[in-house]
MIVEXVEX-208136 format. One line per field, with one value per residue (C-alpha): y, z, x. Coordinates in nm, 2 decimals. Example, Ala and Ser with C-alpha at 12.3 -4.5 7.8 and 13.67 -1.06 7.14 Angstrom:
residues 2
yy [-0.45 -0.11] .
zz [0.78 0.71] .
xx [1.23 1.37] .
end
This chain:
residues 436
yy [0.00 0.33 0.61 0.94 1.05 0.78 0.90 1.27 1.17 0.95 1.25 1.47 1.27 1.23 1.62 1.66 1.41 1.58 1.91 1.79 1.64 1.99 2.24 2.13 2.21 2.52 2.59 2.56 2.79 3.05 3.01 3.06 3.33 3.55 3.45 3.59 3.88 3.97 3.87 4.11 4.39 4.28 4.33 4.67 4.81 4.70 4.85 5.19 5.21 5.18 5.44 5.68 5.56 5.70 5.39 5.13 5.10 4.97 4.92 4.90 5.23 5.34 5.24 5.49 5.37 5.47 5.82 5.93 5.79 6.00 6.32 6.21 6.23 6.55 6.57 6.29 6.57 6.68 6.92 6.84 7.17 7.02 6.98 6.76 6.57 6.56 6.39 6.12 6.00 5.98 5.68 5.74 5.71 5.31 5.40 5.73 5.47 5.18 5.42 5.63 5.28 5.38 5.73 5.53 5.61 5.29 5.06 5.30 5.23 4.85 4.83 4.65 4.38 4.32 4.32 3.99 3.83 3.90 3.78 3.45 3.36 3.43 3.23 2.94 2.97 2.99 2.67 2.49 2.55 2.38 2.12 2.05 2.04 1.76 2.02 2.05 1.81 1.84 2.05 1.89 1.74 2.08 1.94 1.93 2.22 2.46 2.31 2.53 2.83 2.79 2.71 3.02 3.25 3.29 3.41 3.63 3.82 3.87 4.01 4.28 4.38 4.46 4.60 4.85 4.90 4.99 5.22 5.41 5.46 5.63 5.86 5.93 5.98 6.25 6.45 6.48 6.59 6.87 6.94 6.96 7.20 7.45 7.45 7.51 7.78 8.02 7.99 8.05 8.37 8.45 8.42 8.64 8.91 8.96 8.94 9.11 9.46 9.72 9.91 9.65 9.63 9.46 9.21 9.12 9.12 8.88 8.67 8.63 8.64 8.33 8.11 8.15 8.07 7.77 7.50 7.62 7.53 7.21 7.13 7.13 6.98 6.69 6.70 6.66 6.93 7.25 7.60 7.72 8.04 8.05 7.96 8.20 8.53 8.69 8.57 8.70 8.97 8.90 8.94 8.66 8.47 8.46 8.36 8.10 7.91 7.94 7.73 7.35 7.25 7.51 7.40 7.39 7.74 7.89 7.74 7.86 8.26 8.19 8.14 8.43 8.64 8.52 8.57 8.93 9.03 8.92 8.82 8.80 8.47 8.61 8.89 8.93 9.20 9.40 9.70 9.50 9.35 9.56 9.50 9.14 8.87 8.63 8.33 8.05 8.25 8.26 7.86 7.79 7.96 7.75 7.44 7.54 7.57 7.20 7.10 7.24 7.04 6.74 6.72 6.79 6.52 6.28 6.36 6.30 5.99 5.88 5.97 5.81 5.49 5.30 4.98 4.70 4.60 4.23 4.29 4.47 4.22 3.89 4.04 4.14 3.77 3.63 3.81 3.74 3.37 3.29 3.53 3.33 3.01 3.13 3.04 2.70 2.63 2.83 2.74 2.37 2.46 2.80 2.80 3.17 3.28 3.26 3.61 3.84 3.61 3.64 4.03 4.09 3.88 4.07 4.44 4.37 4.19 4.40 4.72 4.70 4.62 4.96 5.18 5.02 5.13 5.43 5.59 5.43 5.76 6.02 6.38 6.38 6.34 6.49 6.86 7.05 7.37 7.41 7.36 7.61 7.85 7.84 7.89 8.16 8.34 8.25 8.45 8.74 8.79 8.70 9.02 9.22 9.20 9.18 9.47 9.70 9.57 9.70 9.58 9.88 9.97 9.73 9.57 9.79 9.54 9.44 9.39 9.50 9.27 9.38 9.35 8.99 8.85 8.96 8.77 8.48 8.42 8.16 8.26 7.98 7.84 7.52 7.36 7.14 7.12 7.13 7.22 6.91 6.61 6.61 6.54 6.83 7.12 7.45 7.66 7.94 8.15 8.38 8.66 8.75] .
zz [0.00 -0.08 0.16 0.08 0.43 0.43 0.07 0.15 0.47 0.22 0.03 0.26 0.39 0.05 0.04 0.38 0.27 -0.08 0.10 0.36 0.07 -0.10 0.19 0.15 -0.23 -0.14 0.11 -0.13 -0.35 -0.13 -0.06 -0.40 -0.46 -0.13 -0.26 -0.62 -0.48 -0.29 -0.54 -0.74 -0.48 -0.40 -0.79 -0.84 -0.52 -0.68 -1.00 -0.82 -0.63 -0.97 -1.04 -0.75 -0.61 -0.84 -0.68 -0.86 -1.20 -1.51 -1.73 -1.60 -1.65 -1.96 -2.16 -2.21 -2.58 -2.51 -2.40 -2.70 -2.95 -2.76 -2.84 -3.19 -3.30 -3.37 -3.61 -3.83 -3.90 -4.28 -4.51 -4.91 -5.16 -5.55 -5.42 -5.14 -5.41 -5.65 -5.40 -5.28 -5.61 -5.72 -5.77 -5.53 -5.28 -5.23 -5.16 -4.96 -4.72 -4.64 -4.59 -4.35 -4.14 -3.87 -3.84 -3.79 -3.59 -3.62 -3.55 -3.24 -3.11 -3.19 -3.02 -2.69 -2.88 -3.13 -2.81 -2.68 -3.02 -3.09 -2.76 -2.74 -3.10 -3.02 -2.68 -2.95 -3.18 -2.85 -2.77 -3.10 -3.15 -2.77 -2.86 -3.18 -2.99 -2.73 -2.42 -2.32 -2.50 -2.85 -2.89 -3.03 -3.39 -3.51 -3.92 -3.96 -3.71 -4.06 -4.10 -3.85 -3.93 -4.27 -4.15 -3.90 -4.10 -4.33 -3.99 -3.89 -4.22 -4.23 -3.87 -3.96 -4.27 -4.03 -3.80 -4.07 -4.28 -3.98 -3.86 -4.18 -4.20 -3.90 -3.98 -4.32 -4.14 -3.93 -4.22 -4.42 -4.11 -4.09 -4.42 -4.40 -4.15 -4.41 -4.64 -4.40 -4.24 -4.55 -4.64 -4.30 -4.28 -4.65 -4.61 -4.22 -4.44 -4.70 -4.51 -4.13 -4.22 -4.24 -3.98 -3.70 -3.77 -3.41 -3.44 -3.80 -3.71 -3.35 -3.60 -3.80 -3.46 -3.31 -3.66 -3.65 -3.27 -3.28 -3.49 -3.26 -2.96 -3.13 -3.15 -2.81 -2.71 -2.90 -2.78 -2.46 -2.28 -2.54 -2.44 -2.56 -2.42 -2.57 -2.88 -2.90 -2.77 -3.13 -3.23 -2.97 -2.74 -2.40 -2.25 -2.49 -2.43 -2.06 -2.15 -2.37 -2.07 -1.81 -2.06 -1.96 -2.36 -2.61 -2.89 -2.84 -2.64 -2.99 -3.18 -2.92 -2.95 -3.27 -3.27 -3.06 -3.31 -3.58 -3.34 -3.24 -3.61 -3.64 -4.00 -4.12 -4.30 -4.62 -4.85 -4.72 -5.00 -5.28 -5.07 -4.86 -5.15 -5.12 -4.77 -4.66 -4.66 -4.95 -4.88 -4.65 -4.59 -4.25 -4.28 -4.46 -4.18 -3.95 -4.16 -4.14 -3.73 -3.73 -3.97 -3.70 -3.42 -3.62 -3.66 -3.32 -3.27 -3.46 -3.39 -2.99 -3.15 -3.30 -2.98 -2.70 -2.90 -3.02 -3.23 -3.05 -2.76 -2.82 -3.18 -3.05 -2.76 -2.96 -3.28 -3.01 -2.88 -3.18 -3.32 -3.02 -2.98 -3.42 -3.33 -3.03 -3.17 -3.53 -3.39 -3.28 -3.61 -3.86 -3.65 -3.81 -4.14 -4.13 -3.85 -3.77 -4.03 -3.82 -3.67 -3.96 -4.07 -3.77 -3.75 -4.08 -4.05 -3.75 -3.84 -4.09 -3.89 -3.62 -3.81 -4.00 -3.64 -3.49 -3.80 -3.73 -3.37 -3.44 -3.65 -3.48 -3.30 -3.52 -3.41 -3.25 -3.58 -3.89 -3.90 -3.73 -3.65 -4.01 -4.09 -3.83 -3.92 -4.28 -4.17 -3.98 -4.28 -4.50 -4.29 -4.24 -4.63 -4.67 -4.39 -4.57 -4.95 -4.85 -5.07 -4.88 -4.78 -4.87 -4.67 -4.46 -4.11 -3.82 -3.75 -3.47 -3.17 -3.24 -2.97 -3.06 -2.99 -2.64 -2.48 -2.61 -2.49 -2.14 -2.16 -2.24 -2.00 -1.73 -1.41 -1.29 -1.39 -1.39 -1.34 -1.58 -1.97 -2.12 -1.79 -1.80 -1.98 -2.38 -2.34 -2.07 -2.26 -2.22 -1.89 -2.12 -2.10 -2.41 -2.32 -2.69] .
xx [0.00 0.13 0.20 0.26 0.38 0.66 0.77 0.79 1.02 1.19 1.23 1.35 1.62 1.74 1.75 1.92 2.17 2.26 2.26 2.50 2.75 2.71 2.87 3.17 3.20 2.99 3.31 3.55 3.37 3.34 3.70 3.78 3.57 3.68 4.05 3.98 3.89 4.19 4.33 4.21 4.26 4.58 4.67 4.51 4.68 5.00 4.90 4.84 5.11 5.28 5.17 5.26 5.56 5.82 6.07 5.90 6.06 5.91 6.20 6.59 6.78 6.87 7.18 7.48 7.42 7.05 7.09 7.33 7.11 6.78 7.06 7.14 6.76 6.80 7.03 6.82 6.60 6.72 6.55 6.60 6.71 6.78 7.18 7.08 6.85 7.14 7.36 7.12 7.07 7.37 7.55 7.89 7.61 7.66 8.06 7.96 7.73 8.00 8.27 8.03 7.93 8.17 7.98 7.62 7.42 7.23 7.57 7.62 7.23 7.29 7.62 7.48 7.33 7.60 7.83 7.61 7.60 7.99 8.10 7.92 8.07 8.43 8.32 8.20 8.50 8.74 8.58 8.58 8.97 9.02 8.77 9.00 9.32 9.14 9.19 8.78 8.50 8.41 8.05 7.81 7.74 7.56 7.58 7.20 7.10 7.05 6.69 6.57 6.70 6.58 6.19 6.23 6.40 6.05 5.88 6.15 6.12 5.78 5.83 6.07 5.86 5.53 5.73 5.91 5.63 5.41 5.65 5.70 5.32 5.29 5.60 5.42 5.10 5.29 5.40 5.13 4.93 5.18 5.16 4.84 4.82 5.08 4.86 4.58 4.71 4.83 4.48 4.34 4.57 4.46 4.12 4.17 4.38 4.12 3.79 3.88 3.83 4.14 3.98 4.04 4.45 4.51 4.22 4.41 4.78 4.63 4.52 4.85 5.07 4.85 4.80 5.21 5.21 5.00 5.27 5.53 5.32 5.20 5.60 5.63 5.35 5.49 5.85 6.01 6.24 6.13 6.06 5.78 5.84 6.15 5.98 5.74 5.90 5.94 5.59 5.38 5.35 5.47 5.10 5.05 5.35 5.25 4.85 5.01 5.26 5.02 4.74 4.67 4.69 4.89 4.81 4.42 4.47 4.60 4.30 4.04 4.22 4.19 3.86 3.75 3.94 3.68 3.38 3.47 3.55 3.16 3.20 2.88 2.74 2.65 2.46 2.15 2.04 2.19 2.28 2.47 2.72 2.98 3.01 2.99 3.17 3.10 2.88 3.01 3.33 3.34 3.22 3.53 3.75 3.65 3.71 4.05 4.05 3.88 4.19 4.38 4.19 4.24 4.62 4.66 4.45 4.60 4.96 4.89 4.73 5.08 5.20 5.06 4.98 5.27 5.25 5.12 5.39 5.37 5.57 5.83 5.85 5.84 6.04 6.32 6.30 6.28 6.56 6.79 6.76 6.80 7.14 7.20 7.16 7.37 7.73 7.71 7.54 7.81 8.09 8.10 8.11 8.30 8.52 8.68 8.49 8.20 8.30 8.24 7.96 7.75 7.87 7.73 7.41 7.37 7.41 7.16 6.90 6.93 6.93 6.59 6.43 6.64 6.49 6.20 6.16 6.37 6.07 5.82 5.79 5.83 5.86 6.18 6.31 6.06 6.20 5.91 6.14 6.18 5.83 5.69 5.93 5.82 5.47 5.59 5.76 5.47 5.20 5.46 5.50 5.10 5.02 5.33 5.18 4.84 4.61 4.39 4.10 3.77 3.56 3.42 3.46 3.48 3.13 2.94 3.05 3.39 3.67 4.04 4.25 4.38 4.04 3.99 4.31 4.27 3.92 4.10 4.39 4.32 4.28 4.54 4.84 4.94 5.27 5.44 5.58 5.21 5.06 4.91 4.86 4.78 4.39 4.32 4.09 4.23 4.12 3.99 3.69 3.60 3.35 3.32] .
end
């Protein structure tokens, strides 16, 4: 006969009994759970005090090799005329390069590694020669360790041509954004020149001055250890000079004075009738000014872009290990076959090796080396001779409203100043208030 109260106790002690079997998992869960989390904590307290104690070191120190190829940079900076041209081309270059190997500044930067790989091959060679004269053991049989080097070599290759080609991209990508912003700005200053009115000769020459000011302070911005006072003194006025050091970001400072130039010139839009013709600007003028300012916005953009975001740290990494351990391994497999002529051979293969992955990561980071002072000052001398030549304008008196350019700069220097190179760090906006 069936009873439901015995299977329901039935039942429950089956319950009771899978519920006792269960705790201690359940334990060991919670265990695992309270120790992932300290984990966790443990690993982001590390990470923060990473980040404020300057004694915690990321990298060792710096090579002496290191620190004169940082000062070297900038003399890689060169500027073509049609003599320089002549000379590159020409075909006493290949004797003019191997005679000037002992003046590279690639073999200098690649001196700690080919140190290592030149070292351990006269170790192997010092070794062989004992071996052969019966003083230490014999190495080992090494006739049929080429196969590797020949399936890994492939790999290798394609290695150092991602790691170049990438690199050459983002130098490119550099100088055509400054290019860019040459062409941008004689237009800007054209366009200032012929559409600010005569009238307002301070609001015109404070548009000059700043569209001048603004690829010095972009320089800087991208460099380390520059002046941009020191920079700037025979641009701007020192009122300016000072508004311009004490801004949190330069470069976006000079686009926002900039700006403020164009909004207290109060350019109108376009004709609104026929009386008016003679005295507006034409249609979508103005528009097209600030076209030029967002140009402005965008190279800055892109160039802290190019800065703060190297190529993807695993390449580097594994290409240097890669490298390192085929040139490591190179010795012991040439040694058999060519003896003391395993010295220059592993030399050679090398410098070559090792000097596509140096220019690789030497450009990688390109505006310690593009010639920016020579690009900035041609901007410079381009707006002077564009304000010089410029015709009289004829556009009428200053719109009823207009600042000069003395009341809008003192509207526009911060309040503060903060300490530091850029004041701060590239993505802070400007502390600027324009009461235009």
């Amino acid at each position: 006969m069936y009873r439901p109260t015995a299977a329901l106790a039935t039942l429950s002690a089956g319950k009771a009994r899978l519920a006792s079997a269960q705790r201690p998992l359940n334990a060991l869960r919670s265990r695992c759970y309270h120790g992932r989390s300290k984990l966790s904590n443990r690993v982001v307290r590390v990470h923060a005090a990473a980040a404020t104690d300057d004694s915690i070191q990321p990298s060792p120190p710096p090579l002496l090799t290191d620190a004169r190829k940082e000062y070297n940079r900038q003399f890689q900076r060169p500027v073509f005329d049609f003599e320089r041209w002549k000379t590159h081309r020409s075909s006493s270059r290949y004797l003019r390069h191997v005679l000037g190997m002992r003046d590279s500044k690639i073999i200098l930067g690649l001196a700690p590694p080919l140190f290592y790989v030149m070292t351990l091959t006269t170790a192997v060679a010092v070794y062989g020669t004992l071996a052969q004269d019966g003083v230490v053991p014999a190495l080992p049989d090494l006739k049929f360790a080429s196969a590797p080097f020949g399936l890994t070599s492939f790999a290798l290759s394609l290695l150092l041509v991602f790691r170049t080609n990438t690199s050459y991209q983002r130098w490119d990508e550099a100088r055509k954004m400054w290019g860019s912003m040459v062409n941008r700005s004689r237009d800007f200053t054209r366009q200032a020149l012929g559409y600010v009115p005569e009238s307002q000769p301070e609001l015109r020459s404070m548009l000059v001055r700043w569209s001048a000011a603004y690829p010095r302070a972009l320089m800087c911005h991208l460099r380390p250890n520059e002046n941009i006072a020191e920079e700037v003194k025979d641009i701007l006025k020192p009122e300016e000079v000072k508004a311009l050091v004490a801004s949190t970001h330069r470069p976006n400072y000079c686009m926002q004075v900039l700006t403020a130039c164009l909004k207290s010139a109060q350019l109108p839009a376009a004709v609104t009738s026929n009386s008016d013709a003679t005295g507006c600007v034409p249609a979508g003028a103005a528009y097209r000014m600030d076209e030029n300012l967002t140009v402005y916005s965008d190279v800055t953009g892109g160039c802290e872009r190019i800065l703060r975001t190297p190529i993807p740290l695993s390449y580097t990494r594994h290409t240097s290990r890669f490298m390192m351990i085929w040139l490591t391994l190179l010795p012991f497999t040439l040694w058999d076959s060519c003896r003391w002529a395993a010295l220059p051979i592993t030399f050679i293969v090398s410098f070559l090796l090792l000097g596509i992955e140096e220019i690789g990561v030497s450009i990688e980071e390109p505006f310690t080396i593009l010639p920016l002072e020579v690009i900035a000052r041609t901007i410079e001398t381009n707006l002077r001779e564009l304000e010089a030549t410029h015709g009289p304008a004829t556009l009428g008196k200053a719109p009823e409203g207009a600042r000069n350019a003395t009341e809008l700069l003192h509207d526009m220097i911060p309040s503060t100043a903060p300490n530091g190179r850029n004041g701060s760090t590239p993505y802070r906006s400007a502390d600027v208030t324009i009461n235009a």
